[in-house]
C-alpha positions in Angstrom: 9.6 -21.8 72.1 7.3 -23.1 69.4 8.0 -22.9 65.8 6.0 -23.7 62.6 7.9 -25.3 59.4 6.2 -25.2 56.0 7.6 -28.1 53.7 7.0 -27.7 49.9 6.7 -31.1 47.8 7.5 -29.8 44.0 7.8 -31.1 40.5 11.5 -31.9 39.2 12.0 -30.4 36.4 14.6 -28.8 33.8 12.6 -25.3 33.6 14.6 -23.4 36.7 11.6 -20.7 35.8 8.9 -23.7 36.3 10.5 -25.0 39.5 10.5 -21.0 40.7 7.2 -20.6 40.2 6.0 -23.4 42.0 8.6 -22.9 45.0 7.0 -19.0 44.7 3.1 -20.3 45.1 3.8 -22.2 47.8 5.8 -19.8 49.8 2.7 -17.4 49.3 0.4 -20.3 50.8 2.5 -21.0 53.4 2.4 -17.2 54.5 -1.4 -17.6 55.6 -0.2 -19.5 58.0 2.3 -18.0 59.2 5.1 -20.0 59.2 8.6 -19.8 60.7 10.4 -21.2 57.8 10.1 -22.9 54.6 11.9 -26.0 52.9 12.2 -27.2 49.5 14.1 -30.7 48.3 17.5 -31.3 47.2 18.4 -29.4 44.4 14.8 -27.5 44.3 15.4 -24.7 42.4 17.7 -26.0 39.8 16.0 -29.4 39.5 17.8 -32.4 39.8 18.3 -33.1 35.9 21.2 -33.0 33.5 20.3 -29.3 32.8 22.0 -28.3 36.2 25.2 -27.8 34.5 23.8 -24.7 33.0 22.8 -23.4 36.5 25.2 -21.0 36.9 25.5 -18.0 39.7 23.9 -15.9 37.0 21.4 -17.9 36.1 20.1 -18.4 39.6 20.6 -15.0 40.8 17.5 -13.1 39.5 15.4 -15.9 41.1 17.4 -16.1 44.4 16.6 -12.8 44.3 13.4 -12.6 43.8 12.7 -15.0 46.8 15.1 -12.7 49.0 13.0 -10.1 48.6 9.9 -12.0 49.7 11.8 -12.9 52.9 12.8 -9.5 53.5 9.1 -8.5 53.0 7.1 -11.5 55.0 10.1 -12.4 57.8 9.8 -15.7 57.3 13.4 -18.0 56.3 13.9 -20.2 53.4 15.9 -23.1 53.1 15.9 -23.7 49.3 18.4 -26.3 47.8 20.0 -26.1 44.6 22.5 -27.3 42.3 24.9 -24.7 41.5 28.0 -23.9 39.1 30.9 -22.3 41.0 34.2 -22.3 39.2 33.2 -24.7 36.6 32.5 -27.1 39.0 29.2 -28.2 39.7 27.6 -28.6 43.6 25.2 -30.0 45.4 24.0 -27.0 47.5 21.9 -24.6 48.7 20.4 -21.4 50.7 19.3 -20.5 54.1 17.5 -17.3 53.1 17.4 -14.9 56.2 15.5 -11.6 56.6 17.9 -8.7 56.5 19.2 -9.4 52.4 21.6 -12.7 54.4 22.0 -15.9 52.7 24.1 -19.0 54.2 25.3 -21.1 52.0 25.1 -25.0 52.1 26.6 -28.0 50.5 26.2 -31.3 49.9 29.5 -33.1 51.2 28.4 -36.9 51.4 28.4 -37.9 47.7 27.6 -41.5 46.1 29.4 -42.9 43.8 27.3 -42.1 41.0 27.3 -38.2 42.4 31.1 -37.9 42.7 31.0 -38.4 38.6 29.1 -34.7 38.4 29.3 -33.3 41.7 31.9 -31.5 43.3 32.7 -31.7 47.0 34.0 -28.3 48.5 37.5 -27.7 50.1 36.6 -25.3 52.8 34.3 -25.8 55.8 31.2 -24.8 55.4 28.0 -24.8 57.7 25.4 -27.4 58.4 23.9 -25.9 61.5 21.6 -22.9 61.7 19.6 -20.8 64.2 15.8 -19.5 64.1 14.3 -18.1 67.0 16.6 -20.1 69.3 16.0 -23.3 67.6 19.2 -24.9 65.6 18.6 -26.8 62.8 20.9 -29.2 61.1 20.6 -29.8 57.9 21.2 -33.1 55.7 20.6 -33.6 51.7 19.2 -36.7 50.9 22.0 -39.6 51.6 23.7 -37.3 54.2 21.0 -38.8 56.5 22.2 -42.4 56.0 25.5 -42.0 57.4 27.4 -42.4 60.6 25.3 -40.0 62.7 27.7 -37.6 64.3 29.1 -37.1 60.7 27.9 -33.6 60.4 27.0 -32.5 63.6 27.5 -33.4 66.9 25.6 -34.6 69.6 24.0 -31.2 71.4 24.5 -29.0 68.4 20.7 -29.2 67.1 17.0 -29.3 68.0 15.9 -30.5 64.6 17.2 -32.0 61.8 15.9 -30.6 58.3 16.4 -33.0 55.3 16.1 -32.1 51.8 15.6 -35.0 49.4 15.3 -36.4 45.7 13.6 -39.9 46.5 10.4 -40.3 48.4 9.7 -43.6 49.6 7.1 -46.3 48.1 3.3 -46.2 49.4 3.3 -49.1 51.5 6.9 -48.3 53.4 6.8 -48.7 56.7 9.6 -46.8 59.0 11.1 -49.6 61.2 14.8 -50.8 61.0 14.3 -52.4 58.1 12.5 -51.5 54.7 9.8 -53.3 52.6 13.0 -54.9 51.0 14.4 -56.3 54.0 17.5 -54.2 53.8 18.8 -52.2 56.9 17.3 -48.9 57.3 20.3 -46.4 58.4 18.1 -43.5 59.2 15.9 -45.0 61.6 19.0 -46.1 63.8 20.6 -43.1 62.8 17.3 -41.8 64.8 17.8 -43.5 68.1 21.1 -41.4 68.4 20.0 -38.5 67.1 16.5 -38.0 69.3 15.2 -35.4 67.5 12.3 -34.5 65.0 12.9 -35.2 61.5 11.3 -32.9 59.0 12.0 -34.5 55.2 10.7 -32.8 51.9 11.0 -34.7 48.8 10.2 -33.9 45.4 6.3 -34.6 44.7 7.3 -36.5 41.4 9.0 -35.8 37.9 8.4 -33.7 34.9 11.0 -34.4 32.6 9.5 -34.8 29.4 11.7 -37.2 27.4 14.4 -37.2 30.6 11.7 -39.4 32.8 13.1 -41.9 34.7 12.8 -43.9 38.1 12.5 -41.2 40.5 10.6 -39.4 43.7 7.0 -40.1 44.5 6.2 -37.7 47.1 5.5 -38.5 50.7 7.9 -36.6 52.7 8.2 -37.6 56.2 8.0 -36.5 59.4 9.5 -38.4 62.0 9.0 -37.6 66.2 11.7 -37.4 68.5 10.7 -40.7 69.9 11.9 -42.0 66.8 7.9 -42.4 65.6 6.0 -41.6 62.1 3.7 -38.7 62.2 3.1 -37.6 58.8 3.6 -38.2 55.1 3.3 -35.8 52.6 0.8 -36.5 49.6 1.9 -39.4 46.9 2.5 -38.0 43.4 1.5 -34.6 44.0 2.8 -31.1 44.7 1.8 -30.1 48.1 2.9 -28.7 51.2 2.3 -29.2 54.8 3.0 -27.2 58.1 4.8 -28.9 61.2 4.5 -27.7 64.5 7.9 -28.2 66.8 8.4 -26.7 70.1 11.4 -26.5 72.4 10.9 -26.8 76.1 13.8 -27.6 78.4 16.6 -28.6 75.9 14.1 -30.9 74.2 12.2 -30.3 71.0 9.3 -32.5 70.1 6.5 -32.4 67.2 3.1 -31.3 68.5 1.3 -31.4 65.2 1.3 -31.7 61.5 -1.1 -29.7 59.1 -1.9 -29.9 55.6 -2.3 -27.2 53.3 -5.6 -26.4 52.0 -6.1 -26.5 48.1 -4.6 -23.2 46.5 -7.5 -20.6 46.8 -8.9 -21.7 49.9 -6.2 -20.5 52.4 -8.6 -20.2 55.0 -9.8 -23.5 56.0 -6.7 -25.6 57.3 -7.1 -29.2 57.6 -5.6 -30.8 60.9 -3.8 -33.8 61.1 -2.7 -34.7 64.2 0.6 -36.3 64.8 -0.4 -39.8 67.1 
């Protein structure tokens, strides 16, 4: 069974109609190739700002919507995060968008400190394991990753781990079990449990106008079963990439990695292969 994974690196920003537009050009790139499925980063749709309070069902729905319909048409799944305003509250969340007018709903359930103060946590279960073609994939937003690693799902429940996040890591990172700063680096031994690929799309950067901060720079990761660095999205930039997994006697492995061409030249892919 092999499978090919489009990851989208957008812009944050407050305009929910900016960040659909951008999540909406890439899904029509990735459709040359023919991917499986397509994922965005935490909170992709409504941006992660402090506008995401007024990112209610009805705001979203037109453009959830919109991209249902695209699924319906091309047959290809999208796993689109968003914040969203249920009850007054305000979560972490997000859509597995199936063909067939089906959307699974996510959510984002380990919180930081600093999250708690806006976010909600729900009080009913609610998946973090889905199926495509026979493959399961797990899915953790942003810190979720970071934590004890049977927190979510169990050992044997998933092929491949999807993770949606707000912070891309700094150019000269290295993945080992320790970053640039010296500090413990959870998710690497969080990977020598786990064993499986790790497919992580960040936002490409920020466009907040006067809201600018510290925040992403791009270079979403891809990480190998064997606990090794394949790929890295592009630094600063919107961009997306394709990543070929396949499963093959209960185990699923990366075979390759490819970047999108520039928009308007969907025709000549360039390879990068994962080593």
């Amino acid at each position: 069974m092999s499978m090919k994974i489009g990851v989208g690196q957008i812009y944050n920003s407050t305009d929910v109609d900016r960040n659909f537009r951008q999540i909406i050009d890439l899904l029509f790139r990735f459709r040359t190739f023919g991917v499986d499925l397509v994922l965005f980063p935490e909170c992709g749709l409504s941006g992660f700002t402090s506008k995401m309070r007024e990112c209610t069902g009805a705001v979203l729905l037109p453009y959830l919507a919109e991209i249902q319909s695209w699924v319906n048409e091309v047959g290809i799944d999208v796993v689109l995060p968003t914040a969203i305003v249920e009850a007054g509250k305000i979560y972490n969340s997000g859509f597995w968008i199936h063909p067939g007018c089906r959307r699974d709903q996510f959510y984002k359930t380990g919180l930081t400190e600093t999250e708690k103060k806006f976010f909600a946590i729900p009080d009913f279960n609610q998946p973090k394991v889905f199926e495509k073609n026979g493959v399961r994939f797990a899915v953790l937003i942003c810190c979720e990753a970071e934590h004890a690693p049977w927190s979510y799902f169990q050992h044997g429940e998933a092929d491949v781990i999807l993770w949606p996040g707000y912070w891309g890591s700094a150019v000269d990172d290295q993945w080992s079990e320790e970053k640039e700063s010296g500090r413990p680096n959870p998710i690497y031994a969080n990977m020598l449990h786990w064993k499986l690929p790790l497919i992580q799309a960040n936002f490409a950067a920020n466009d907040l106008g006067n809201h600018k901060g510290a925040g992403p720079e791009g270079l979403s990761l891809v990480v190998d079963q064997s606990n090794r660095l394949v790929y890295r999205g592009a630094h600063l930039r919107a961009d997306g990439f394709v990543v070929y997994v396949q499963k093959k006697g209960g185990q699923t492995s990366v075979v390759d990695c490819v970047s999108l061409p520039e928009a308007g030249d969907y025709l000549a892919p360039v390879v990068v292969k994962a080593h």
